[in-house]
C-alpha positions as CSV (number, residue, x, y, z in Angstrom):
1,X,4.4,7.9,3.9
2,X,4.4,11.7,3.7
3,X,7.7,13.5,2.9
4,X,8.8,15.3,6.2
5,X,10.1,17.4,4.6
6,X,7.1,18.8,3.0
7,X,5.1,18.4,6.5
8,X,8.0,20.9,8.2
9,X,7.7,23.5,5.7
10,X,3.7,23.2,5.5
11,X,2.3,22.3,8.4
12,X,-1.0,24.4,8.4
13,X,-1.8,23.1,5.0
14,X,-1.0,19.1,5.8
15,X,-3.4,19.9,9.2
16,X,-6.0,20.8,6.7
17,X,-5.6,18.0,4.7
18,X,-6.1,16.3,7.4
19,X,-9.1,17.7,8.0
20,X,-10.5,17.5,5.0
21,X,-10.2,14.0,5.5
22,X,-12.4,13.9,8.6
23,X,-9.3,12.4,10.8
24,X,-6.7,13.1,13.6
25,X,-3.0,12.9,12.7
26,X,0.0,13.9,15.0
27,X,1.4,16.1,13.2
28,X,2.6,18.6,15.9
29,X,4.1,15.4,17.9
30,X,5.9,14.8,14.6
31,X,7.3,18.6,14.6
32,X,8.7,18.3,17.9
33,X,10.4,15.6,16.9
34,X,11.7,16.4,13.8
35,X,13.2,19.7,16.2
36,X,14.7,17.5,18.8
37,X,15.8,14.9,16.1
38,X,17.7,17.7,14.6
39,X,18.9,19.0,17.4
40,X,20.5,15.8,19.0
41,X,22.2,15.8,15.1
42,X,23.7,18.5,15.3
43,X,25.4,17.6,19.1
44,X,26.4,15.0,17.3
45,X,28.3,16.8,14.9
46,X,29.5,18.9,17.3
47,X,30.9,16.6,19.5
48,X,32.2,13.9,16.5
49,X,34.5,17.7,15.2
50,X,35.6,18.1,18.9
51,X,37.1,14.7,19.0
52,X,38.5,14.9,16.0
53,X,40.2,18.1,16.9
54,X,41.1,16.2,20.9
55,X,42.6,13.0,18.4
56,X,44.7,15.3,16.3
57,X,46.2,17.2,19.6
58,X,47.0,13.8,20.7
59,X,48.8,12.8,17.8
60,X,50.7,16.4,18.8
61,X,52.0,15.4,22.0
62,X,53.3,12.1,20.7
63,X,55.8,14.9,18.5
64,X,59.2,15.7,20.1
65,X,59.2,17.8,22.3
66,X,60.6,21.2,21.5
67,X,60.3,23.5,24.1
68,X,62.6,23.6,26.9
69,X,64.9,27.0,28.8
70,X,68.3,28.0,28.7
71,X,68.7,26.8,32.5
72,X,67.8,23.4,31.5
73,X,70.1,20.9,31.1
74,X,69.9,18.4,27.8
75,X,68.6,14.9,30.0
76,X,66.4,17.0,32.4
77,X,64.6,19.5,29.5
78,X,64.3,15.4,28.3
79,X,62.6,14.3,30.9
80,X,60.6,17.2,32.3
81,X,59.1,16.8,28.4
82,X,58.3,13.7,29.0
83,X,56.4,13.9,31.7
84,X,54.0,17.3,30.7
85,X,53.7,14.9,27.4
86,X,52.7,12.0,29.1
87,X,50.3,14.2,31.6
88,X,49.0,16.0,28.5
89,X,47.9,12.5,26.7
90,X,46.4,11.0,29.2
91,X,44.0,14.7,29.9
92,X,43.3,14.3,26.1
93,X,42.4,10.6,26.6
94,X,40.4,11.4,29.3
95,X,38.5,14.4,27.4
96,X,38.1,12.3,24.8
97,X,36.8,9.3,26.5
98,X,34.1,11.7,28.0
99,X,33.3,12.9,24.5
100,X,32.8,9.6,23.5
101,X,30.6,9.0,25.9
102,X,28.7,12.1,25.2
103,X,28.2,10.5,21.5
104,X,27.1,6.8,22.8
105,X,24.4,8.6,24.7
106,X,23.2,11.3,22.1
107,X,23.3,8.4,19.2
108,X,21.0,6.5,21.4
109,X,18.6,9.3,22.1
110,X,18.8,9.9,18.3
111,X,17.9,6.3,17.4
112,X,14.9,6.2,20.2
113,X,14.0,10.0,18.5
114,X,14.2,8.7,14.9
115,X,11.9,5.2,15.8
116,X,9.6,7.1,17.8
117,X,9.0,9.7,14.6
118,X,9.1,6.4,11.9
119,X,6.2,5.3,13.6
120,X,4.2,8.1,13.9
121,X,5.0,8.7,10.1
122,X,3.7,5.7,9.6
123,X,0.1,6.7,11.1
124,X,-0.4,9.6,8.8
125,X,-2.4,9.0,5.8
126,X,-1.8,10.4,2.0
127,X,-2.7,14.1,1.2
128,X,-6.0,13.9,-1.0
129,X,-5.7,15.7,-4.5
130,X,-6.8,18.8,-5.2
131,X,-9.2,17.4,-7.6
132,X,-10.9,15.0,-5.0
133,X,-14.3,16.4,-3.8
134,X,-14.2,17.5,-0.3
135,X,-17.1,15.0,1.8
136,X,-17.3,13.4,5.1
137,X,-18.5,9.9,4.0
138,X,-19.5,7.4,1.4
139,X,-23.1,9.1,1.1
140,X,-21.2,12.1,-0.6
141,X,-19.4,10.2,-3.5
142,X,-20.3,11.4,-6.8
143,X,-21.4,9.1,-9.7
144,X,-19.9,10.6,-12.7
145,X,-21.1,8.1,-14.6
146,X,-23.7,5.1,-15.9
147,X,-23.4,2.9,-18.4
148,X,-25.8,0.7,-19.5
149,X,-29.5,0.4,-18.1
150,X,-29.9,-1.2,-15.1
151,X,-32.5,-4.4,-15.4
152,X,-35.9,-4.7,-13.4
153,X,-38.4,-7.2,-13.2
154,X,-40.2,-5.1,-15.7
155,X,-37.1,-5.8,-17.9
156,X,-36.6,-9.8,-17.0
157,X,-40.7,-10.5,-17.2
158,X,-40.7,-12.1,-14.2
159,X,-39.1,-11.3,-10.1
160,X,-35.3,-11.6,-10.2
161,X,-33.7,-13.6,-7.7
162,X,-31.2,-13.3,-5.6
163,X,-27.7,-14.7,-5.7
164,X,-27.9,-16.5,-2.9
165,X,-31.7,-19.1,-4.0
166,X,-29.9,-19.2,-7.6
167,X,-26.7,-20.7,-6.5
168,X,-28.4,-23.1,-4.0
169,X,-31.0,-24.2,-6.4
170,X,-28.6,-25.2,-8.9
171,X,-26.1,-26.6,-6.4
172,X,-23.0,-24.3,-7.8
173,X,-22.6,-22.7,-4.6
174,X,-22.9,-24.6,-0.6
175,X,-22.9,-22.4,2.0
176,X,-23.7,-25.2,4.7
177,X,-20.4,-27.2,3.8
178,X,-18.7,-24.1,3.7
179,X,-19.9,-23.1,7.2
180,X,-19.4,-26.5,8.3
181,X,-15.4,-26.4,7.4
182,X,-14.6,-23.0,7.9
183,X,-17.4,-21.1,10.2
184,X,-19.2,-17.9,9.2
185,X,-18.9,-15.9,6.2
186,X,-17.0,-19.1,4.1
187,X,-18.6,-21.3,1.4
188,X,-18.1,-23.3,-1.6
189,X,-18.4,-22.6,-5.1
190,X,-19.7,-26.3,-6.3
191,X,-19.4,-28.1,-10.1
192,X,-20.2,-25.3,-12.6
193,X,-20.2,-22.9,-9.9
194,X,-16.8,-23.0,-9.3
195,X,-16.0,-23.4,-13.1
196,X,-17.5,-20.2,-13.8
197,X,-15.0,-18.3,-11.2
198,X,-11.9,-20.2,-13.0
199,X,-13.4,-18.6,-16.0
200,X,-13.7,-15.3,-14.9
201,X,-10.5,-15.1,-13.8
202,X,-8.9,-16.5,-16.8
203,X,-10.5,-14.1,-19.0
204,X,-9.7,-11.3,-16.7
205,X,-6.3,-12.2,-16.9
206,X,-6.2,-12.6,-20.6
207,X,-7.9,-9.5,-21.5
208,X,-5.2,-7.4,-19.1
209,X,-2.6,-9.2,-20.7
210,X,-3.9,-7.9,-23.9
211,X,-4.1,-4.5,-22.7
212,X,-0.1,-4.5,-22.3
213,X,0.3,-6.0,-18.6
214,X,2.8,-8.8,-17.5
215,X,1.5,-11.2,-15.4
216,X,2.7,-12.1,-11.7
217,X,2.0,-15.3,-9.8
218,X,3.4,-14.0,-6.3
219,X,3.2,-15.3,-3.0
220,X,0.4,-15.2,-0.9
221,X,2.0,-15.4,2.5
222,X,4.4,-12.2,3.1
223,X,6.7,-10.2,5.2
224,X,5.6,-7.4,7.6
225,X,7.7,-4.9,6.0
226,X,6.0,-5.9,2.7
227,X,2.5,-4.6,4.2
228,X,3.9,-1.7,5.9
229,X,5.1,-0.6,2.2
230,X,1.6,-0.7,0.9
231,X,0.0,1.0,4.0
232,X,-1.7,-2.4,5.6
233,X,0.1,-2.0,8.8
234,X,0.7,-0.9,11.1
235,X,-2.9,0.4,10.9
236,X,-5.2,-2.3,9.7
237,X,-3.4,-4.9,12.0
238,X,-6.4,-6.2,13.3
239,X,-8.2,-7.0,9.9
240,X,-5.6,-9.2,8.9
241,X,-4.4,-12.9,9.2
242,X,-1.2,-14.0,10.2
243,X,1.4,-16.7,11.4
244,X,2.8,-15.6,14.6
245,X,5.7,-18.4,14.5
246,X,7.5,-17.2,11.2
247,X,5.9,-13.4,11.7
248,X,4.3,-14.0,7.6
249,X,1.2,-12.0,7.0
250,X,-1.4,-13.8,4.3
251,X,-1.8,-11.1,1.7
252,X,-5.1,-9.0,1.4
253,X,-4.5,-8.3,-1.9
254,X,-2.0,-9.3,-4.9
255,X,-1.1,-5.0,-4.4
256,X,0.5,-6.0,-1.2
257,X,3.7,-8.2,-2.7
258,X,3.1,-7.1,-6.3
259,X,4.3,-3.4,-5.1
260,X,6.8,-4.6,-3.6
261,X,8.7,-6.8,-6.1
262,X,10.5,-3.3,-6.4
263,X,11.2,-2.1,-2.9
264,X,14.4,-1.3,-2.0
265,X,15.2,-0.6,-5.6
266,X,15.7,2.0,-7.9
267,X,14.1,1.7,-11.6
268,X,14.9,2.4,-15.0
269,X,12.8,5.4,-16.1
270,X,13.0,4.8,-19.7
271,X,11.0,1.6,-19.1
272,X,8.2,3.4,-17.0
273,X,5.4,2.9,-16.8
274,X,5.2,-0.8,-15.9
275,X,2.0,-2.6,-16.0
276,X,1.3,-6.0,-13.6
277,X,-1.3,-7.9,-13.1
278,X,-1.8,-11.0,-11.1
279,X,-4.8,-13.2,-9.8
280,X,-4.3,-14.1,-6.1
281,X,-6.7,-15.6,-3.2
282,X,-7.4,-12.5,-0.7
283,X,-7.3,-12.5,3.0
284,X,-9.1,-10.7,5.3
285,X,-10.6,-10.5,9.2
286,X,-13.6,-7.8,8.3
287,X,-15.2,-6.0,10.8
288,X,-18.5,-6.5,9.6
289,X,-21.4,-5.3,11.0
290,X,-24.0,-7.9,12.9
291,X,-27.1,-8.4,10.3
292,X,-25.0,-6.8,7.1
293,X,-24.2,-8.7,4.3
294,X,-25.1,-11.8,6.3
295,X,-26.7,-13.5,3.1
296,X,-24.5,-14.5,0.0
297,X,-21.4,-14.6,-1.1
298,X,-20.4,-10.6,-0.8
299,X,-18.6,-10.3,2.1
300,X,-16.1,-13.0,3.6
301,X,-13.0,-13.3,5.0
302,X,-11.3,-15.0,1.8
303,X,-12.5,-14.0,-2.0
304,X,-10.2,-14.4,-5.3
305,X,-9.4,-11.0,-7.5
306,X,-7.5,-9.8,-10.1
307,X,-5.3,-6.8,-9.7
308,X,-3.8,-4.5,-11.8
309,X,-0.5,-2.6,-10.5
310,X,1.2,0.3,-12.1
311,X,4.6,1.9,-11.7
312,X,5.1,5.7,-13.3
313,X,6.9,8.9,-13.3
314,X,5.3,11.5,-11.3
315,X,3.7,13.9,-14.0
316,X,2.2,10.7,-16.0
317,X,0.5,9.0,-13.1
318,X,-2.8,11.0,-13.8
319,X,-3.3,10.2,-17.1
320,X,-1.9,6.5,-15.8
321,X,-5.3,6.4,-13.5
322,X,-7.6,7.3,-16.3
323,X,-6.0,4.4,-18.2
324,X,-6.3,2.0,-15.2
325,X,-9.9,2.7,-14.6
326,X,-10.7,2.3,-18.7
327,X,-9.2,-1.0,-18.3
328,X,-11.1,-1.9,-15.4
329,X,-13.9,-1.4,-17.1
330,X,-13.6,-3.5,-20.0
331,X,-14.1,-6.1,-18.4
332,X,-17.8,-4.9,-17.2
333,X,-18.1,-3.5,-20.8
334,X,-17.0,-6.9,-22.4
335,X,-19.8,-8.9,-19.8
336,X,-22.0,-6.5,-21.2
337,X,-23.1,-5.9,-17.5
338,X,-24.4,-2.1,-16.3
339,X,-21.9,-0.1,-14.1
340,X,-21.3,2.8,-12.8
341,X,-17.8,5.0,-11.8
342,X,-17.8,6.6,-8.7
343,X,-15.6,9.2,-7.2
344,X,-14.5,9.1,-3.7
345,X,-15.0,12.6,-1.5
346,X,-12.0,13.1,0.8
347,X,-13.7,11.4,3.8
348,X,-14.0,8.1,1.6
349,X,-10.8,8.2,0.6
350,X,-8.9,4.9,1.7
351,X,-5.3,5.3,3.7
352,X,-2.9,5.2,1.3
353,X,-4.8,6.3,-2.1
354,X,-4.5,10.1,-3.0
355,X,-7.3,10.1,-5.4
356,X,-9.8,7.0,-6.1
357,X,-12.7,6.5,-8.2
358,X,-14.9,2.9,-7.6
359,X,-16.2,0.7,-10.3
360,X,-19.8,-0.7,-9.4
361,X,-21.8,-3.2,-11.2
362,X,-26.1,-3.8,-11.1
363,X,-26.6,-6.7,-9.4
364,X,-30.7,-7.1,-10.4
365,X,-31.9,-9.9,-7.4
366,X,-29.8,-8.0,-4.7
367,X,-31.5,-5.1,-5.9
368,X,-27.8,-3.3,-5.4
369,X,-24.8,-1.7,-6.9
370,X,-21.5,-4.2,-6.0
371,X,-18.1,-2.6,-6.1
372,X,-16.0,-4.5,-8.2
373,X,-13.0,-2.2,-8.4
374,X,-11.6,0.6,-6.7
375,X,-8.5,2.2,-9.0
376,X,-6.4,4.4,-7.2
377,X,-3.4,6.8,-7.1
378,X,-1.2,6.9,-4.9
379,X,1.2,8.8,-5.8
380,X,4.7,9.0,-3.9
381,X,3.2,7.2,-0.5
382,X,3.6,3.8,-1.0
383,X,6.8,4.3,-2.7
384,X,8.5,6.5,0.2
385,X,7.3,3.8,2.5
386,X,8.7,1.0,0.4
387,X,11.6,3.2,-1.1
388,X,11.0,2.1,-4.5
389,X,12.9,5.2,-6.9
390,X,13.5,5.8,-10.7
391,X,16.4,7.5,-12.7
392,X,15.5,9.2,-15.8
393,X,18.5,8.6,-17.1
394,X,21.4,6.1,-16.5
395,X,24.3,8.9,-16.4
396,X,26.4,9.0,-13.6
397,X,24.9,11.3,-11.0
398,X,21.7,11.5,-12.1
399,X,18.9,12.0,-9.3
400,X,16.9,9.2,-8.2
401,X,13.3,10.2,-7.4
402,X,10.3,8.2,-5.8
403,X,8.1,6.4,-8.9
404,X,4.0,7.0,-8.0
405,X,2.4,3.6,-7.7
406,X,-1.0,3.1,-9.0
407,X,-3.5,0.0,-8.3
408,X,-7.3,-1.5,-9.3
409,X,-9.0,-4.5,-9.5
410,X,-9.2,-6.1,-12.9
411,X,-12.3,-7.1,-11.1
412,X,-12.6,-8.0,-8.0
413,X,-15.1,-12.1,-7.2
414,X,-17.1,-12.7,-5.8
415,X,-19.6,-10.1,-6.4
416,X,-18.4,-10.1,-10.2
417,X,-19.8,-13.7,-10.0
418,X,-23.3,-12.1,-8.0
419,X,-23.9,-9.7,-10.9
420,X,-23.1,-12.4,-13.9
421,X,-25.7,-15.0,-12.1
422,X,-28.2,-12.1,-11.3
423,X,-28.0,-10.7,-14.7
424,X,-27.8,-13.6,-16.7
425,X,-30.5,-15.5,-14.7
426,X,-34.0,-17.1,-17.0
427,X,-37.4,-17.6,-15.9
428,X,-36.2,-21.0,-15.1
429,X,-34.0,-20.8,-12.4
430,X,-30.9,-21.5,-15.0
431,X,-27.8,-19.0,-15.8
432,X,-26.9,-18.3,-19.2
433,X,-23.5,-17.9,-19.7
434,X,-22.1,-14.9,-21.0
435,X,-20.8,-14.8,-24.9
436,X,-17.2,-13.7,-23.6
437,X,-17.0,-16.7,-21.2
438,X,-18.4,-19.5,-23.2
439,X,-14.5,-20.6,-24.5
440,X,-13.4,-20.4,-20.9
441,X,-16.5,-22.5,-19.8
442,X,-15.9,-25.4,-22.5
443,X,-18.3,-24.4,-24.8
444,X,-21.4,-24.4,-21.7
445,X,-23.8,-22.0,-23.0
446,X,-26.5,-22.5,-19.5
447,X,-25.9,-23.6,-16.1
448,X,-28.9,-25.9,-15.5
């Protein structure tokens, strides 16, 4: 989440932000409570001093009693003491009781203040960075770059084909079984088919591992604190799964428990930046549009991916992206498949990510470009949210601050799988299999 801080001492310029992001965000609701919030603190801390002071003038009259007059004899200045004492005590009691009272009631209103501003925090997306193109949608994202031509039929020497006949034809992928088990949008990757995804991953995994990250095998069922951390609730709600009984939420991406192996904790910063990556099955209910995507294996409600996670100090994290998204690529590089880097305008931008560029690859029967990866910053947000902090230092004292969290996928399947059989296809009907995969496929050099 935002700092409030920041959002009380610039509100016109968050507003704009917010605008420049093409949506509506309460952040005048959030000012007036910050004021009342503070406000109610600060009865609080008046009223906590004044029963201190109405406690210590208590502990007064339980003293003895020195005043008395001359007229007075030595039992009755005794007992007339006694009694203003014991009348005293019992008005302090009394004025105390009521102050108490006064603080039961204000702590309440400050609890029901403090919830009610947590959750409007929690609605408010991340500030886009200055160097993210202002845009209203996807149609204003800016390629910054190709690499590699993108193949035609002019190229293959005969019409490619889609996905979709390939798989079928060969019988590596059934969507009628799939259907048949599951409903809509499921299907099954069959014999070679489903080698050729183990494959992929594996050498995804591999090839991260070489570029200096630690693997994670986490779980793919998780808490709902663990998605409000990464931004997946309390706003995307509805586009995911989960088990009302035990209140677990299945994860739709290894980002979602990955980031917060750390929350609640505060870091060493002399071993920033730390690199994960992990292979996890993804979950999610997408609101897909009737006739989109219907064909194929491109959109559905559960896909496998590789994800890359980063953790980083605050002035590296920029220089972090540029690394994530080089590594990212390789992978495309390595398949030898054209792609192409795009950066997100401000209206693109997802929830959480501050900056975000996309990775897409050709996919030749389609007759499309597939995202494969999207690689963004995040800076501070997810961390505030799932209060994962740094020290630079381990001295005693020293300042913890927020780390800036980065993610990408390290690439995403299925469509990685679309663009390998649409690429790789022959006049035949066949799939050759790419050089890089060939150890991971047991030596298979065409699926026939």
């Amino acid at each position: 989440m935002l700092d409030l801080a920041y959002i009380r001492e610039h509100p016109e310029e968050v507003k704009q932000a917010m605008a420049s992001l093409y949506v509506e965000a309460p952040i005048d609701a959030i000012l007036e409570l910050d004021v009342r919030r503070r406000s109610l603190l600060t009865q609080v801390e008046q009223l906590k001093q004044q029963r201190n002071q109405v406690s210590k003038e208590i502990g007064k009259t339980l003293a003895p009693h020195a005043r008395h007059t001359p007229a007075e004899s030595g039992v009755a200045r005794q007992a007339s003491a006694g009694v203003r004492d014991a009348a005293e005590r019992e008005a302090k009691k009394a004025e105390m009781r009521s102050v108490g009272d006064q603080i039961e009631s204000f702590d309440a209103q400050v609890r029901e203040t403090e919830t009610e501003l947590n959750d409007l925090m929690l609605t408010v997306p991340n500030l886009p960075d200055p160097s993210v193109p202002v845009g209203k949608d996807e149609t204003e994202n800016i390629v910054t770059r190709v690499v590699g031509e993108p193949q035609t039929a002019k190229d293959f020497g005969f019409e490619p084909k889609p996905h979709w006949d390939l798989g079928t034809a060969l019988g590596i992928i059934d969507f009628e079984r799939g259907v048949k088990v599951s409903g809509t949008r499921f299907y099954m990757l069959i014999g070679a088919g489903a080698r050729l995804q183990r494959a992929l991953i594996s050498f995804m995994l591999d090839v991260h591992i070489g570029q200096g990250y630690l693997e994670v095998y986490p779980p793919y069922l998780v808490k709902r604190e663990t998605l409000i951390g990464t931004g997946q609730l309390p706003k995307f709600a509805e586009n995911q799964y989960f088990d009302q009984v035990d209140d677990l939420w299945m994860i739709p991406t290894a980002e979602v428990p990955v980031t917060n192996m750390y929350a609640g904790e505060i870091l060493d910063g002399a071993k920033l930046p730390i690199n994960h990556v992990a292979y996890t099955a993804c979950f999610r209910r997408e609101q897909m549009s009737a006739g989109r995507d219907t064909r194929g294996i491109k959109r559905g409600h559960q896909f496998d991916k590789v994800e890359m996670v980063k953790f980083c100090t605050p002035e590296t994290s920029m220089a972090e992206l540029a690394k994530l998204i080089d590594n990212a690529e390789e992978i495309a590089r390595l398949l030898k498949i054209p792609y192409r880097i795009i950066q997100m305008v401000t209206g693109d931008l997802s929830f959480s990510a501050a900056v975000k560029y996309d990775i897409e690859m050709w996919a030749p029967g389609c007759n499309e470009w597939l995202e494969v990866s999207s690689c963004s910053n995040f800076k501070d947000f997810q961390a505030r949210r799932a209060n994962i902090k740094f020290k630079r230092n381990t001295q005693r004292g020293a300042r913890a601050e927020y780390v800036h969290t980065l993610n990408g996928s390290g690439l995403a399947l299925p469509r990685v799988m679309i663009a390998v059989l649409e690429n790789y296809q022959q006049a035949d009907g066949s799939i050759a299999v790419p050089e890089v995969l060939k150890p991971y496929m047991g030596g298979l050099e065409v699926i026939r």
